[in-house]
C-alpha positions as CSV (number, residue, x, y, z in Angstrom):
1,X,0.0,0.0,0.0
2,X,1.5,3.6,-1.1
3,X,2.0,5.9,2.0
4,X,-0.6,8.4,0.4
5,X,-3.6,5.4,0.6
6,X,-3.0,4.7,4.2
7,X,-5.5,5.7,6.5
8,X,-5.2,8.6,9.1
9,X,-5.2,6.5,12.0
10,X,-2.0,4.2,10.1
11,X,0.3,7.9,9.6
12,X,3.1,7.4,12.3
13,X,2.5,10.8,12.7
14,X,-0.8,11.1,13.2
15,X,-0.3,8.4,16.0
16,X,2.6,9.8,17.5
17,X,0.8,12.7,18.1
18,X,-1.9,11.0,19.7
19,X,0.2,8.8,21.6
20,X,1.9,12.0,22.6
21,X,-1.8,13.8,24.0
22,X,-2.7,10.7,25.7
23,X,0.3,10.7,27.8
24,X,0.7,14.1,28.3
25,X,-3.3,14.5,29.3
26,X,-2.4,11.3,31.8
27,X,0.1,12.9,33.6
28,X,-1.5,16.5,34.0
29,X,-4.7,14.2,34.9
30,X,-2.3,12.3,37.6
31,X,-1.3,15.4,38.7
32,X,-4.5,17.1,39.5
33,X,-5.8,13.8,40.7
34,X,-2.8,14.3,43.4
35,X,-3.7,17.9,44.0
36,X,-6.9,18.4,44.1
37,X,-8.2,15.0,45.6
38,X,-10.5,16.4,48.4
39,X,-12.4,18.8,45.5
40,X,-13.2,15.2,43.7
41,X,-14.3,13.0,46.5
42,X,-16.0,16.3,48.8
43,X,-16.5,13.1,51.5
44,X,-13.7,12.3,52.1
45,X,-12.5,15.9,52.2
46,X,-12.0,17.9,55.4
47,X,-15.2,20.7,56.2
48,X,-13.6,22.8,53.2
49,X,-12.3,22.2,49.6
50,X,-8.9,22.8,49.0
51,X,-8.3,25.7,46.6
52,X,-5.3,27.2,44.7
53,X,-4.4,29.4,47.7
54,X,-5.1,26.3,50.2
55,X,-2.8,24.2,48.2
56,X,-0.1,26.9,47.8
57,X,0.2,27.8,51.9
58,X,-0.1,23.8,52.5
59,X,3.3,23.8,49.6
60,X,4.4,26.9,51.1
61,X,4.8,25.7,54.7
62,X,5.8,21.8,53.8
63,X,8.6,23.2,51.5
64,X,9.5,26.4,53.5
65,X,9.1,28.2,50.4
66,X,9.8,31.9,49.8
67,X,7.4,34.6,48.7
68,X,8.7,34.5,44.9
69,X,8.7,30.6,45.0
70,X,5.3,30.5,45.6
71,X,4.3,33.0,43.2
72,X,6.3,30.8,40.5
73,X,4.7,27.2,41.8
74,X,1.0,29.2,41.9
75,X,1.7,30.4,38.1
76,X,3.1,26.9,37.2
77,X,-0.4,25.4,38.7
78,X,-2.0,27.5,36.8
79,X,-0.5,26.7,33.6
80,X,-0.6,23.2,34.0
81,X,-4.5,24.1,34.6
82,X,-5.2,25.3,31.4
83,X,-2.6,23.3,29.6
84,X,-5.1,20.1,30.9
85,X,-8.0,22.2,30.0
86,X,-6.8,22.7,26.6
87,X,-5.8,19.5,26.1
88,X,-9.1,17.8,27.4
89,X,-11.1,19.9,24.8
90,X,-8.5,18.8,22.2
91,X,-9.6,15.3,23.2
92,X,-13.3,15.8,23.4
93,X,-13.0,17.3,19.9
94,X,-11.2,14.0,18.4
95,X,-13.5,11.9,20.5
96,X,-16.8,13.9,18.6
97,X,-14.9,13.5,15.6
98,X,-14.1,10.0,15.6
99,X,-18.0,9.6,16.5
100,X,-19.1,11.4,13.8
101,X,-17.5,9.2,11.1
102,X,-18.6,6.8,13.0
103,X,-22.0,7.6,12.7
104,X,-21.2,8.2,9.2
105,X,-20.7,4.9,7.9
106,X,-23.7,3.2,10.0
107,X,-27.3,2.7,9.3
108,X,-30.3,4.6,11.1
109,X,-30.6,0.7,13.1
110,X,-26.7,0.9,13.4
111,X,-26.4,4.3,14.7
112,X,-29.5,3.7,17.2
113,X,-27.4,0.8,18.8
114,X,-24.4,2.7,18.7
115,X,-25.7,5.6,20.6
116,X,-26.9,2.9,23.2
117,X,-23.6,1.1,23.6
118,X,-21.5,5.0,23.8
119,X,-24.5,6.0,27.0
120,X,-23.4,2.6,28.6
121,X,-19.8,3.6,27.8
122,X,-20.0,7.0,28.7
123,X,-19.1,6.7,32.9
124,X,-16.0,4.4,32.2
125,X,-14.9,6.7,29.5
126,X,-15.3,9.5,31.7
127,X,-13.5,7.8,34.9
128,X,-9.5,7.9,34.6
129,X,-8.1,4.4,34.3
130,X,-5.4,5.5,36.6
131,X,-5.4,6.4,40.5
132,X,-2.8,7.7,42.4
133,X,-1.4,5.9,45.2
134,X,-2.2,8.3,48.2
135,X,0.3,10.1,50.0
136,X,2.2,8.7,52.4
137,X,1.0,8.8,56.1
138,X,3.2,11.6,58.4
C-alpha cells in the first residue's frame, strides 16, 4: 500500500501525536488527581475544599518556600491548569470527531445501537483508568 492510501489513523504521525496527547493529558490528569483529591471526593474531604491558595500555603509551609517561589509554583499550577483544560477539549473534539464518522458509515438501526452502547460507555470513559497511590502517612 502507497504511504498516500494509508489511512489517518496508520500515519506514524498522526499516531505519535496522539500517543503523545494521551500521555501528556495522563500525567496533567495524575497530577491534578494528586492535588486536588478532596475537590473530587467532597466526603472524604475535610469541612472545606482545598483551593489554589489552600494548596499553595499547604506547599508553602511543607517546603518552606519563599514569597517568589510560591508565586512561581502558583503560576506553574495554573499553567498546567489550562494546559489540561486545553488538552481535554482537544480530546473531546477528536472523540466527537471519531464519533461522527462513526456515525457516518452506520445505518439509522446501526447508529441507534451505537448511541446505546457509547450512554453505557459514557461513565468508564469518563473515569481515569489510573489512581494515584495516596500520600504517604506523616
Amino acid at each position: 500500500m502507497v504511504a498516500a492510501e494509508r489511512a489517518p489513523w496508520q500515519n506514524t504521525r498522526v499516531l505519535s501525536t496522539l500517543l503523545f496527547i494521551f500521555l501528556a493529558g495522563a500525567s496533567a490528569g495524575a497530577l491534578s488527581m494528586r492535588l486536588f483529591h478532596a475537590k473530587l471526593h467532597p466526603s472524604a474531604a475535610a469541612t472545606r475544599e482545598p483551593g489554589r491558595d489552600t494548596v499553595l500555603q499547604h506547599f508553602k509551609a511543607e517546603l518552606d518556600l519563599t514569597g517568589p517561589q510560591t508565586d512561581k509554583i502558583g503560576r506553574v499550577l495554573e499553567d498546567y491548569r489550562q494546559y489540561y483544560q486545553s488538552l481535554q477539549d482537544q480530546l473531546d473534539d477528536l472523540r466527537a470527531t471519531g464519533k461522527s464518522r462513526i456515525m457516518q458509515i452506520l445505518n439509522e438501526q446501526q447508529r441507534a445501537k451505537f448511541e446505546k452502547m457509547m450512554a453505557e460507555l459514557a461513565p468508564q470513559l469518563a473515569t481515569p483508568s489510573f489512581t494515584p497511590a495516596p500520600p504517604p502517612a506523616k
